[in-house]
C-alpha positions in Angstrom: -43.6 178.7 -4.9 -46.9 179.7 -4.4 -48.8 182.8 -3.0 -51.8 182.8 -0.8 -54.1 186.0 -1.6 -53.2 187.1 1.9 -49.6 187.5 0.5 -51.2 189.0 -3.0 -53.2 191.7 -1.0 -49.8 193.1 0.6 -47.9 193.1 -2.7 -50.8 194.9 -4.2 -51.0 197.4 -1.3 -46.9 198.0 -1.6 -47.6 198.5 -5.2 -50.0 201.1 -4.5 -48.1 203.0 -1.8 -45.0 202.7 -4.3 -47.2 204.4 -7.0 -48.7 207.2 -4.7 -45.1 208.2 -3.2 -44.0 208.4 -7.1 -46.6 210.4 -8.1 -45.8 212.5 -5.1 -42.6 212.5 -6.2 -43.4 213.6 -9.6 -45.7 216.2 -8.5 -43.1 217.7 -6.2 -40.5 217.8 -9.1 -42.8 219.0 -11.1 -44.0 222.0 -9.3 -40.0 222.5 -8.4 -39.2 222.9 -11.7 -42.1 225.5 -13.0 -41.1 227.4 -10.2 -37.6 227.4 -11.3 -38.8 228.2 -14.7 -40.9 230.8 -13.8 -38.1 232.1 -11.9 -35.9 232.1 -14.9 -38.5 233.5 -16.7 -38.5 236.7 -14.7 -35.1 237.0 -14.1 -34.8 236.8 -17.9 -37.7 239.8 -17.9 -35.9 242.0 -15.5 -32.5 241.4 -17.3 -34.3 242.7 -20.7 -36.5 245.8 -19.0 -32.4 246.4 -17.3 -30.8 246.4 -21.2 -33.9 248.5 -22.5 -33.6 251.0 -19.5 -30.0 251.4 -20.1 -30.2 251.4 -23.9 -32.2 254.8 -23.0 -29.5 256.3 -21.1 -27.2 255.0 -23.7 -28.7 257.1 -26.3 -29.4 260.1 -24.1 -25.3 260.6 -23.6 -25.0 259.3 -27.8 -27.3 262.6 -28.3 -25.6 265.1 -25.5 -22.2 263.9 -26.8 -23.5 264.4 -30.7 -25.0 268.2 -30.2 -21.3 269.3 -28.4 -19.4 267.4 -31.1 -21.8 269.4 -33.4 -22.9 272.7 -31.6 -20.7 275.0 -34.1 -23.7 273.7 -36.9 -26.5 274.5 -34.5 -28.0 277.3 -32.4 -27.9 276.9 -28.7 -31.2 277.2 -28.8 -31.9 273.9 -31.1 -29.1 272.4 -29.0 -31.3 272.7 -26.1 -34.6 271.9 -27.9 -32.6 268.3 -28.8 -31.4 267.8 -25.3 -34.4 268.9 -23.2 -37.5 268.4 -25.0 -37.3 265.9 -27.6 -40.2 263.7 -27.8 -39.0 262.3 -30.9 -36.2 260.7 -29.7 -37.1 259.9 -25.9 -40.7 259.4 -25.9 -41.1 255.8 -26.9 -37.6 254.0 -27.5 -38.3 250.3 -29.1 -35.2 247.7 -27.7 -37.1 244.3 -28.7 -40.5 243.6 -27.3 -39.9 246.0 -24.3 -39.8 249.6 -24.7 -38.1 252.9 -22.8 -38.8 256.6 -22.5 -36.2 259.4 -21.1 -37.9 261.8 -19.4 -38.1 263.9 -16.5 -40.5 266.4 -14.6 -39.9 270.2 -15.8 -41.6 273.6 -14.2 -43.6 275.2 -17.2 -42.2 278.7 -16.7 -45.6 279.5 -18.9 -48.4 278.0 -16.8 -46.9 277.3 -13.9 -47.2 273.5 -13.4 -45.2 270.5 -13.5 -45.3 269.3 -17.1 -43.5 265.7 -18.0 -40.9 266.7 -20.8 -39.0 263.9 -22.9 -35.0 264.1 -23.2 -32.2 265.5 -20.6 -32.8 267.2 -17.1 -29.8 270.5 -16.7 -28.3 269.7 -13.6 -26.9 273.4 -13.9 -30.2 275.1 -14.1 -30.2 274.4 -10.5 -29.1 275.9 -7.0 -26.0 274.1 -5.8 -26.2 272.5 -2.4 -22.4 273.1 -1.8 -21.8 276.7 -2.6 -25.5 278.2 -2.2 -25.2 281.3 0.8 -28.3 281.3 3.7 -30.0 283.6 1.2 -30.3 282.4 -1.4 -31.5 278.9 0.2 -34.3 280.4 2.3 -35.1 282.1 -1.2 -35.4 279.0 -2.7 -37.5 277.6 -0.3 -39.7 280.3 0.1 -40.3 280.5 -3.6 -40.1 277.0 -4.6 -42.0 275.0 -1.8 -44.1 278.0 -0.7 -42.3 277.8 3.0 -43.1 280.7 5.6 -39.6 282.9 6.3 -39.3 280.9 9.7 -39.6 277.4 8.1 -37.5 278.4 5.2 -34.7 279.8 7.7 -34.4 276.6 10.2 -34.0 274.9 6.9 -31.8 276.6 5.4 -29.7 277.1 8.4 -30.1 273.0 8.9 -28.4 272.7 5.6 -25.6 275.1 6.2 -24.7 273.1 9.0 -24.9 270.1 7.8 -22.1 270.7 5.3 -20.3 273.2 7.7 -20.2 274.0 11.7 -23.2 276.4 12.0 -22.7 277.7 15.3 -25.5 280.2 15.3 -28.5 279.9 13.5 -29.0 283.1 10.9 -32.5 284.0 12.8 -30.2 284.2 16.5 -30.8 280.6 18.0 -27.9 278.6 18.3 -27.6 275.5 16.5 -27.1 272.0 18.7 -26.5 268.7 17.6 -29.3 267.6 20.1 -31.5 266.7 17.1 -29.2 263.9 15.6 -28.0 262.7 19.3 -31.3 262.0 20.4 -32.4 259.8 17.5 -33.2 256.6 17.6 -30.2 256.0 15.8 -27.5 258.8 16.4 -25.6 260.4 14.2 -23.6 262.9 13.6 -23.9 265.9 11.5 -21.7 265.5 7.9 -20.0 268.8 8.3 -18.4 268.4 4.8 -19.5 269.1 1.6 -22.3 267.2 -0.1 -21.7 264.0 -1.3 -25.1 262.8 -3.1 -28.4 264.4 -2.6 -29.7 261.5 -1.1 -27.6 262.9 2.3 -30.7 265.9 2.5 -32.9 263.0 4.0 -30.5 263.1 6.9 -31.4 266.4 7.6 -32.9 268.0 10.0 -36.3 268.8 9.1 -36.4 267.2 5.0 -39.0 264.5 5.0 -39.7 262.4 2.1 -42.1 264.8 0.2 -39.8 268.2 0.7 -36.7 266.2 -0.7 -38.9 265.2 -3.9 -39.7 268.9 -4.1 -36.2 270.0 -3.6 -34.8 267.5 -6.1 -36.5 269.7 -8.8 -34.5 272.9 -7.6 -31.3 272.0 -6.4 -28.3 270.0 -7.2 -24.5 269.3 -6.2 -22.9 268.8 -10.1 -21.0 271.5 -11.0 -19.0 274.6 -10.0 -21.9 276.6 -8.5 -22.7 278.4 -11.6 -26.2 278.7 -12.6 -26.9 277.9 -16.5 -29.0 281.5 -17.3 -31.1 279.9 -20.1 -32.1 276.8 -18.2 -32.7 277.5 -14.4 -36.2 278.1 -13.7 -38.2 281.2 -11.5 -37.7 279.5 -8.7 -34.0 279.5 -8.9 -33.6 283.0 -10.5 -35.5 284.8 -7.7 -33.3 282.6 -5.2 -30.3 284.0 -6.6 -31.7 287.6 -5.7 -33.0 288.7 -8.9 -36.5 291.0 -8.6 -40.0 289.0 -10.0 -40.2 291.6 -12.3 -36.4 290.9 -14.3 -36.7 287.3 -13.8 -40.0 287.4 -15.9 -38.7 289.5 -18.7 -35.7 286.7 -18.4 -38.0 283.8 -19.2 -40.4 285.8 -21.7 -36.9 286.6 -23.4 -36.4 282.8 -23.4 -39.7 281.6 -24.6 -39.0 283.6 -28.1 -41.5 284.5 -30.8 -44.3 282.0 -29.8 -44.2 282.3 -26.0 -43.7 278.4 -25.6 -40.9 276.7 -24.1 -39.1 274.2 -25.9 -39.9 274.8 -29.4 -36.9 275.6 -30.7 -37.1 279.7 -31.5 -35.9 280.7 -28.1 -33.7 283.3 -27.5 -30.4 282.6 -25.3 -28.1 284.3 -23.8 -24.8 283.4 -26.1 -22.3 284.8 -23.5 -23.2 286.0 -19.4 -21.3 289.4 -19.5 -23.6 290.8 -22.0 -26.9 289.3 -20.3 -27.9 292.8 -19.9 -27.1 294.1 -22.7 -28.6 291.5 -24.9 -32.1 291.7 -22.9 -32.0 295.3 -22.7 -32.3 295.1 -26.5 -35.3 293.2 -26.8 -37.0 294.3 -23.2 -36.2 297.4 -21.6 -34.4 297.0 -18.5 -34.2 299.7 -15.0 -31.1 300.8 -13.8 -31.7 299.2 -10.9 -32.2 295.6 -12.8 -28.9 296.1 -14.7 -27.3 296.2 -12.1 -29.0 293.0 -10.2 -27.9 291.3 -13.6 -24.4 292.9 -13.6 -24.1 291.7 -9.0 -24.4 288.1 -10.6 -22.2 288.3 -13.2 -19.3 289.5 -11.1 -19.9 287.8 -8.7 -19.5 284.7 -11.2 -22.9 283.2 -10.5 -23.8 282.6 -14.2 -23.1 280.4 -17.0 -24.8 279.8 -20.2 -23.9 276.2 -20.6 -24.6 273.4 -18.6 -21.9 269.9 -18.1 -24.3 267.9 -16.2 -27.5 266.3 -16.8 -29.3 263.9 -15.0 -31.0 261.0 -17.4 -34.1 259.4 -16.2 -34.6 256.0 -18.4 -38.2 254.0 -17.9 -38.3 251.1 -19.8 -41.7 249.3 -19.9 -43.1 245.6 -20.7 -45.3 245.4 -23.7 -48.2 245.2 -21.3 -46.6 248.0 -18.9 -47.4 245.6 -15.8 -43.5 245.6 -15.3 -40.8 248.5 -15.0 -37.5 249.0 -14.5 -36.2 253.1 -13.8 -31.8 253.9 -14.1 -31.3 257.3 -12.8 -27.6 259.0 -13.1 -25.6 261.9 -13.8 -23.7 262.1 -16.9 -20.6 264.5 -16.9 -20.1 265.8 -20.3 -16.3 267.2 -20.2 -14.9 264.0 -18.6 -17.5 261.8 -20.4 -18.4 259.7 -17.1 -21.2 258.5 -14.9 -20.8 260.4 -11.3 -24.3 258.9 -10.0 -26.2 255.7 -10.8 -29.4 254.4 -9.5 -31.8 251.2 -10.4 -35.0 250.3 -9.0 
């Protein structure tokens, strides 16, 4: 049989249209399948920066574990030097090519300022959302984020009655549920205790930046006791001590060398003899004995702490990429009560 080139020219142009549609083809399953691999690729990134971060909180709860297991060998002081500030061990934690830290943001009781300290937040040093009085939370936000005595009572009195019926606010008002009803999603007000801290956003009146700030002071682990040698000024004066005993408090603490964290601090080995014990090293008033002595029968104070909060950041060799686990580690019952990725 033969052809005519009329009939050649057609084969040749089906050839041709065969040959672009496969190379379409092939480019389309190519670019399919380095998408898929760089998919794979970070999902294989993530799942490492995951098993670094947690390898961090893993060792944070080895350590916390290890100093109670071994706390008749050491001070309480060192203890807390190990747990709290421990650069050593938290500041750069190798797990393959990707790395972690465990660290938190701590008040310098020194300078003043917000300083970035490697180890174990206290949960205890904190004011408890669930047991705190009116007082003691307009305190805290008067000392802690610099609120006027107005703001610092709607907000206070916002919080009461969030976790209890607070049928007349402490400055005379009376309290309405107006606020939630009237959103553009209602809801209603908890009434119950504290859950997770994340519930303050639901307040009344705690924006984004005041919960950050409150984070740092307040807490719902715990029995309502406040760990003496951890909590920091802002906490102390909320609990009603005077500025002038809550400094000699944290002088006491800061030891020989006026630093925190260094390991010579002084502690406060049991909470009946708090007085006693500072009164030997900085003279105390009548009067502040017995602002000490109010706490301690009142059963406000503790010297040890059974929650901590870990903060694990673990990092890409080039840092572009990170991956944070926040959670709450409960000593006695060796458990996790809070965890949070992102």
């Amino acid at each position: 049989m033969f052809y005519n080139k009329r009939d050649s020219g057609y084969v040749l142009i089906f050839i041709l249209w065969a040959l672009s549609l496969l190379s379409m083809f092939a480019l389309q399953v190519g670019l399919n399948t380095r998408q898929k691999l760089t998919l794979l690729s970070r999902l294989e990134k993530r799942s490492q920066l995951f098993y670094a971060a947690d390898a961090g909180v893993k060792k944070a709860i080895a350590l916390l574990k290890s100093s109670v297991e071994k706390g008749s060998e050491k001070s309480l002081s060192r203890v807390n030097v190990l747990r709290h500030n421990n650069p050593g061990q938290f500041s750069d934690i190798a797990i393959g090519e990707n790395s972690s830290e465990v660290s938190y943001s701590a008040y310098d009781q020194a300078s003043g300022e917000r300083v970035t300290r490697y180890g174990v937040a206290d949960e205890q040093s904190k004011l408890n959302l669930n047991t705190a009085s009116f007082s003691e939370l307009t305190r805290l936000l008067q000392y802690g984020l610099n609120f006027d005595p107005q703001r610092a009572d709607d907000l206070a009195s916002a919080i009461i009655d969030w976790r209890e019926r607070l049928k007349e606010s402490q400055s005379g008002g009376f309290y309405s549920d107006d606020y939630y009803d009237n959103l553009e999603y209602p809801y209603r007000p908890k009434r119950s205790p504290f859950e997770v801290l994340d519930e303050l956003l639901l307040i009344r009146g705690v924006h984004p930046r005041i919960y950050a700030e409150l984070l740092n002071y307040v807490t719902i682990y715990g029995d309502g006791k406040v760990n003496i040698n951890t909590a920091s000024r802002p906490v102390l004066l909320a609990m009603g001590l005077e500025a002038e005993l809550v400094e000699k408090i944290l002088s006491f603490r800061r030891g020989f060398d006026g630093i925190e964290g260094t390991g010579d601090e002084y502690v406060f080995e049991s909470v009946d003899r708090v007085a006693n014990i500072l009164n030997q090293v900085i003279a105390l008033s009548a009067a502040e004995i017995q602002q000490v002595f109010n706490l301690t029968v009142q059963s406000k104070l503790t010297g040890v702490s059974d929650y901590f909060s870990i903060q694990s950041i673990a990092k890409t060799a080039n840092s572009q990429e990170t991956k944070i686990i926040t959670c709450v580690y409960n000593l006695p019952d060796n458990k996790i009560d809070y965890w949070h990725e992102f």
